[in-house]
C-alpha positions as CSV (number, residue, x, y, z in Angstrom):
1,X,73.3,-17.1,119.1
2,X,76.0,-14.6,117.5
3,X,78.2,-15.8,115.2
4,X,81.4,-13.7,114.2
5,X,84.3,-14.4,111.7
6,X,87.8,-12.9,110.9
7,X,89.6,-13.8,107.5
8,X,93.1,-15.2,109.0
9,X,96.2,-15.3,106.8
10,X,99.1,-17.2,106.2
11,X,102.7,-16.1,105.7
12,X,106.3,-16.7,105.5
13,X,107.8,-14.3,108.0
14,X,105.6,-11.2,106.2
15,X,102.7,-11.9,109.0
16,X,104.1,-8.6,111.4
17,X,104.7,-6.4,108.1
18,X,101.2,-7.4,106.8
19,X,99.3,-6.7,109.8
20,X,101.0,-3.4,110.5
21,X,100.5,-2.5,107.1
22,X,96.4,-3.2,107.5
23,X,96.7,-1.1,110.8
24,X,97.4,1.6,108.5
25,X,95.0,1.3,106.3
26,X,92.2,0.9,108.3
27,X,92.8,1.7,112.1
28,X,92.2,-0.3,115.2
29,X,94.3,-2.0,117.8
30,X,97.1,-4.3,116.6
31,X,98.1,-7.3,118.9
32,X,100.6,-9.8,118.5
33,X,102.3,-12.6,119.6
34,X,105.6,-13.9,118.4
35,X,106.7,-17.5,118.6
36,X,110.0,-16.3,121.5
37,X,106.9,-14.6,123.6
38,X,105.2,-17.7,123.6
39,X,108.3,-19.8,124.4
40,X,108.0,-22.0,121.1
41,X,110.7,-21.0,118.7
42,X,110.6,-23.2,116.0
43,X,114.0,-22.3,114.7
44,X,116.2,-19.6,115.8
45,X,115.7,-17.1,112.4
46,X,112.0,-17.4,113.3
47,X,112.0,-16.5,117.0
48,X,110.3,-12.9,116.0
49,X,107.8,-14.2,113.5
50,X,104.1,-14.1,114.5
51,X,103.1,-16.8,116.1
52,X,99.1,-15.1,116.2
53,X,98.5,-11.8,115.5
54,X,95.6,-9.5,114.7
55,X,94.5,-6.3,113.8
56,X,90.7,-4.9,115.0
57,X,89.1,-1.9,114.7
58,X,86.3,0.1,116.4
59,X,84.2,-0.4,112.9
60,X,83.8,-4.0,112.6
61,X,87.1,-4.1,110.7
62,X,88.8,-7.7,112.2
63,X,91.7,-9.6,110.2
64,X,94.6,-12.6,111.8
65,X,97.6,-13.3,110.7
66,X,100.4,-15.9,111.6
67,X,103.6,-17.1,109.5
68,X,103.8,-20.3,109.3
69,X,107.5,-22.0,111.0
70,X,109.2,-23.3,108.0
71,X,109.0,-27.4,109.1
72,X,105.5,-26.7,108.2
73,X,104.6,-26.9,105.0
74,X,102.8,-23.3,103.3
75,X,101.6,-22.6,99.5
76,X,100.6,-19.0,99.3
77,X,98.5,-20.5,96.4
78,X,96.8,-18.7,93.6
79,X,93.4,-17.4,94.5
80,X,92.8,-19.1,97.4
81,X,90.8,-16.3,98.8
82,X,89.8,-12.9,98.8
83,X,89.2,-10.5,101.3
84,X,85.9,-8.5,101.2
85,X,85.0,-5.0,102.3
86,X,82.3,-3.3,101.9
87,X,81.2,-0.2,103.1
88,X,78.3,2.6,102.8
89,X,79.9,5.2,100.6
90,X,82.0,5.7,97.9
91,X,84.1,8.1,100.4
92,X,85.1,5.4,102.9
93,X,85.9,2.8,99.8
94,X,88.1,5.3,98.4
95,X,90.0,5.9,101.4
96,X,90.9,2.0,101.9
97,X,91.5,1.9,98.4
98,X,94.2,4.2,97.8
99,X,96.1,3.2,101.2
100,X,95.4,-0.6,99.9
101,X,96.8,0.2,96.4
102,X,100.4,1.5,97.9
103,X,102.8,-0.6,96.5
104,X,99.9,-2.9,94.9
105,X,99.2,-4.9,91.8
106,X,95.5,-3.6,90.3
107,X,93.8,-6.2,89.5
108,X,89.9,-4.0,88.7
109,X,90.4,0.0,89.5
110,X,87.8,0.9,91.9
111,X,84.8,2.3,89.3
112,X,80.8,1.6,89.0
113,X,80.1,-1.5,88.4
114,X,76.5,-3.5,87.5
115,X,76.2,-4.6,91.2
116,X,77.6,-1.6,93.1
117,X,78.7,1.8,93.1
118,X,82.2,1.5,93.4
119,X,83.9,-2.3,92.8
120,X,87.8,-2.9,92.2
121,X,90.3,-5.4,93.1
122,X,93.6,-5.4,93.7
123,X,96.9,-7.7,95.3
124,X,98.7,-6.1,97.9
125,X,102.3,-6.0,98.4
126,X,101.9,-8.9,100.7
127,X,99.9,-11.0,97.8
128,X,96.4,-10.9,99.0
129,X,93.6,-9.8,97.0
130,X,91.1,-7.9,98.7
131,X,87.9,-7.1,96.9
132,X,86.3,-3.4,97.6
133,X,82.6,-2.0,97.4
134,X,80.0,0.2,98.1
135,X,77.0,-1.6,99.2
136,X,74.2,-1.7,96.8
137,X,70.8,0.2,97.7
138,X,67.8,-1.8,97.5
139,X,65.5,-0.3,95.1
């Protein structure tokens, strides 16, 4: 049996910015769908809005997105998740990091930390927080 999982987020109309923005950042193939494609506008400002969307890279890299129509009921909340990456070296953390951090809130600059080689944290334009590292070497 293989199991696989993608971190899907929530938004208000940001869902197509968002997930072009993680296109930039890390590659891949962007797809979307919008809620007038689908024949299911919810309300006529919200006919463009993604209705499912996703962006997925050659590397493993998979993240959704969708905004939520506005006779639903959404809470971006506070710390309701993080998403992870982790990679093998401190050159491929570095380069998501500083295309993450454009126009983002630091939360931890990337550095050594205890449990890995590089660690930081940060909130993106879009408010998620995505956690960055170097994977540890067993000793």
């Amino acid at each position: 049996m293989s199991v696989t999982t993608a971190t899907h987020l929530n938004f208000r109309g940001d869902a197509r910015a968002a997930l072009d923005f993680y296109r930039s950042v890390f590659g891949g193939r962007l797809t979307a769908v919008t809620y007038k494609d689908a024949g299911a506008v919810p309300a006529g400002s919200e006919a463009d809005w993604i209705m499912w969307g996703e962006v997925v890279s050659d590397d493993g890299f998979h993240v959704m997105a969708y905004d939520v129509p506005s006779h639903l009921p959404w809470d971006q909340g506070r710390n309701a998740f993080f998403v992870s990456v982790r990679c093998d070296s401190a050159e491929e953390i570095t380069a998501l990091w500083e295309k993450l951090a454009d126009g983002s809130t630091v939360v931890q600059p990337l550095a050594p930390a205890q449990w890995a080689p590089l660690y930081g944290m940060l909130t993106d334009r879009f408010g998620v927080v995505w956690v960055l590292d170097v994977a540890a070497v067993a000793p």
